[in-house]
C-alpha positions in Angstrom: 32.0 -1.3 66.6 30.4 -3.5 64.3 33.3 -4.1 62.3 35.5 -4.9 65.4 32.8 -7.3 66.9 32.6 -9.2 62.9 36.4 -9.3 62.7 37.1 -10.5 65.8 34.4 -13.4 65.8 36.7 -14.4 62.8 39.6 -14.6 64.4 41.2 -11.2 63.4 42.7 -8.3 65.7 41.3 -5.0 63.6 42.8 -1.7 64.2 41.2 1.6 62.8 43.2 4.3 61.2 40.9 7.3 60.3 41.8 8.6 57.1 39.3 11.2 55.5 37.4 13.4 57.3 34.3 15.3 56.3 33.1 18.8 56.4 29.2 19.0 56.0 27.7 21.9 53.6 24.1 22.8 54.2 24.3 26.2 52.7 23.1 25.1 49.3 20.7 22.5 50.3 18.6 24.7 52.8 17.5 26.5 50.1 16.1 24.0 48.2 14.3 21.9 50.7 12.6 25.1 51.6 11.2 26.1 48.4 9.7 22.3 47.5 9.8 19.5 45.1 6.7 21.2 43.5 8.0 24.6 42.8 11.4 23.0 41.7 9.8 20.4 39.1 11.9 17.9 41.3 10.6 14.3 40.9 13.2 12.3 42.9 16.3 12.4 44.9 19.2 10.6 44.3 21.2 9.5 47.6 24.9 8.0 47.0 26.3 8.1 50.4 25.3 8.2 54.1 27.4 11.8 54.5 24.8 13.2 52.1 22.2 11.5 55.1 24.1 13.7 58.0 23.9 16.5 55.7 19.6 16.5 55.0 19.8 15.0 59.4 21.7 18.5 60.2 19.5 20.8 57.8 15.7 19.4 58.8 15.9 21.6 61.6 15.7 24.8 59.7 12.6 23.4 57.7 9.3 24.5 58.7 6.7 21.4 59.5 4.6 22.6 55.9 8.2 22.3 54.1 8.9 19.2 55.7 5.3 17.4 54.6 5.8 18.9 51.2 8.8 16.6 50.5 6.8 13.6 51.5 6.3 10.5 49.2 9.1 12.1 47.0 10.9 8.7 45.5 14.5 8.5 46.7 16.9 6.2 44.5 19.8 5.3 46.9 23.2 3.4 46.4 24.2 0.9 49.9 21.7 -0.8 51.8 23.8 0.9 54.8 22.7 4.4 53.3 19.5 3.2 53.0 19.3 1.9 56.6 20.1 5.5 57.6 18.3 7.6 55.3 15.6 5.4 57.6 16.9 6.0 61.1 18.0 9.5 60.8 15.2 11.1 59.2 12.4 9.0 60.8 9.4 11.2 61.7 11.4 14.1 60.3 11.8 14.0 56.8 10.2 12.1 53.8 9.2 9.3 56.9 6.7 11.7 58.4 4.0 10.2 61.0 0.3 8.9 59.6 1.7 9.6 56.2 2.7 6.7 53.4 6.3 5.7 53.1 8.0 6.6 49.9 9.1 4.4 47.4 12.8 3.8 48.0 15.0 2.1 45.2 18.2 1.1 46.6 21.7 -0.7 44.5 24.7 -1.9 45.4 26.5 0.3 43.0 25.7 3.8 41.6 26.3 1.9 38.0 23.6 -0.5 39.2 21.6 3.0 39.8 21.9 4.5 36.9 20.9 1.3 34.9 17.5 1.6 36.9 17.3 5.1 36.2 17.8 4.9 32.1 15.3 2.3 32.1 12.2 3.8 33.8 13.3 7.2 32.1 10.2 8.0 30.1 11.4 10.3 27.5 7.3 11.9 26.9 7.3 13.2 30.3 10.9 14.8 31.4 11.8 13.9 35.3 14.1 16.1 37.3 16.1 15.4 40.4 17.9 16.5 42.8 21.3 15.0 43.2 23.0 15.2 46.3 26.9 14.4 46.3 30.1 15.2 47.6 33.0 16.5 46.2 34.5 12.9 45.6 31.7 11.8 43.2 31.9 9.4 40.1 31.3 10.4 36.7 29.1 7.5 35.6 25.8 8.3 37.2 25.5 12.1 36.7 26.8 11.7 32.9 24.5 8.8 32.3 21.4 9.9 33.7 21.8 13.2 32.3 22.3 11.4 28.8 19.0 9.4 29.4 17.0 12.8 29.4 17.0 13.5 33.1 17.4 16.8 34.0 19.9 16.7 37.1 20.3 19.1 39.7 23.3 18.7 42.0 23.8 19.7 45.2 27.7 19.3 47.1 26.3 18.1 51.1 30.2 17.1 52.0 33.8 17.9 51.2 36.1 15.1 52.0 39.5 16.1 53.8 42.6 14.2 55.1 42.2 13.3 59.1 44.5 15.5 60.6 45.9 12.6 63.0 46.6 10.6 60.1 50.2 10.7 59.4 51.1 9.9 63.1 48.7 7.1 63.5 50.6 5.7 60.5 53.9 6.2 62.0 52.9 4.5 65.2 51.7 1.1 63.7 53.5 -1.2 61.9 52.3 -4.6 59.7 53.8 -7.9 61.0 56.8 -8.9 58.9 54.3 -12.0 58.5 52.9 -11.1 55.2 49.7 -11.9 57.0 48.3 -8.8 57.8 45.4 -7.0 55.7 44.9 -3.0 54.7 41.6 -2.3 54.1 41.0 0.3 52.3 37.3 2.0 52.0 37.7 4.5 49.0 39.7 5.7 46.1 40.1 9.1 48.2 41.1 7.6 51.0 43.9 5.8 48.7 45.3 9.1 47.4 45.2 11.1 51.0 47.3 8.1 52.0 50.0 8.4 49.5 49.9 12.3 49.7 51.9 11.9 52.9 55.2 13.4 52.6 57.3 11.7 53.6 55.2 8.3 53.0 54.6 6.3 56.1 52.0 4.7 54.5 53.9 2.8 52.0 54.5 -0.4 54.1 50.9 -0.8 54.7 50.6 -1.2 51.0 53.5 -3.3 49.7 53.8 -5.7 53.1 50.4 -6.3 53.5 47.2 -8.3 51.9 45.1 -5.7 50.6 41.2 -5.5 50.0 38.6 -2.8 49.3 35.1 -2.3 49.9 33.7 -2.3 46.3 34.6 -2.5 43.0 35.5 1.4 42.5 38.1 1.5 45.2 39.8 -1.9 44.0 40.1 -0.7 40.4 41.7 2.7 41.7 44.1 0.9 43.9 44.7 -1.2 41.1 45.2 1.3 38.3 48.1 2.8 41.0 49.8 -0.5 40.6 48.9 -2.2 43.6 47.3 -5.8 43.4 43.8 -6.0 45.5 43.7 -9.7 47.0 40.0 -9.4 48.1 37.4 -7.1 47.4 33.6 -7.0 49.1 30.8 -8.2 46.4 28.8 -5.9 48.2 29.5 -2.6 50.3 28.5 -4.3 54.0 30.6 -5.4 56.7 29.6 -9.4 56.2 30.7 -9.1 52.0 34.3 -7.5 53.0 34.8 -9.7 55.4 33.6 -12.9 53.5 36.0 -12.1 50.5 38.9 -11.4 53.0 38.4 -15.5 54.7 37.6 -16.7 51.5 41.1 -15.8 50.2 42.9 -16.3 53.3 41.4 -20.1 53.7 42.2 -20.6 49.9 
């Protein structure tokens, strides 16, 4: 909704095509929120996404109050003021937010390489830190590899598998770009890239050779690119207001 609202004070008619969808995996995380930061050695989490949020949202209830107020003041390192916002919302008085109780200290970046720059620097290599890493099965190399190469130990836990949308080869087939050249595909990850080309046969291709394209981040926009497709705008910052700044900026230039 918020995106439609933004767009449309700009003087753009957005349409939504789902592309991935998500299946949720609590099995392996249960486990460890139950037995405790202390008995695991576990000195931080690592957040990357806001699936990874619905993930701890949907497992809190199996957690018993004492496990719950053991995880509290545990540092949380998160990429995406978004995932940040609700890491905060979802787990308020439920999880690491708990009432009467001090807020933890929350670093947040705008990139998981931003992340993992903050990480290797406060490493301290006389007292080894362990945390727990929770990912889905779309994750980056960088941050894992580097913070395991800082001295970390790193414990990783899947909380998502990402999936195609099952409506999204007939949503494709039903819309069309303008023969304009005006329209924009906006594209919000490298996975959602490939489930789009997967198609067979490819409906999809218009949307990508007839149409402006932009991506949310830097990571998306060099995937699209490496596939041979020139990005024309791409968001400074993963929010809403970034994408949509970069996409007027090029359009008024």
């Amino acid at each position: 909704e918020e995106y439609e609202i933004s767009s449309k004070s700009l003087g753009y008619d957005p349409y939504f095509i789902p592309v991935l969808d998500q299946k949720y995996t609590s099995e392996a995380l249960a486990p460890i929120l139950q037995q405790g930061p202390s008995t695991l050695a576990i000195t931080g989490i690592i957040i990357t996404s806001q699936r990874s949020v619905t993930t701890l949202s949907q497992t809190v209830p199996v957690l018993s109050s004492e496990q719950c107020q053991a995880w509290q003041g545990i540092p949380l390192y998160i990429v995406g003021e978004t995932t940040t916002s609700k890491v905060e919302q979802a787990l308020d008085q439920r999880l690491f937010f708990l009432p009467h109780k001090s807020r933890p200290s929350i670093t947040t970046t705008d990139h998981a390489s931003q992340l993992a720059d903050h990480l290797v620097q406060q490493q301290r290599q006389d007292i080894p830190q362990h945390l727990l890493f929770l990912a889905g099965d779309k994750r980056r190399e960088e941050l894992p590899t580097r913070v395991r190469e800082a001295g970390y130990r790193l414990t990783e836990i899947q909380t998502y598998e990402t999936c195609r949308h099952p409506d999204l080869a007939q949503q494709l087939i039903h819309q069309h770009p303008s023969s304009s050249g005006d329209d924009w595909s906006i594209f919000f990850s490298p996975s959602g890239v490939d489930h789009i080309l997967s198609l067979q046969p490819p409906p999809s291709s218009v949307w990508l050779t007839s149409t402006k394209i932009a991506a949310i981040g830097n990571t998306t926009a060099t995937h699209l690119q490496s596939l041979g497709y020139q990005v024309h705008a791409i968001a400074t910052k993963p929010s809403i207001s970034h994408l949509l700044d970069a996409i007027v900026d090029y359009d008024r230039n």
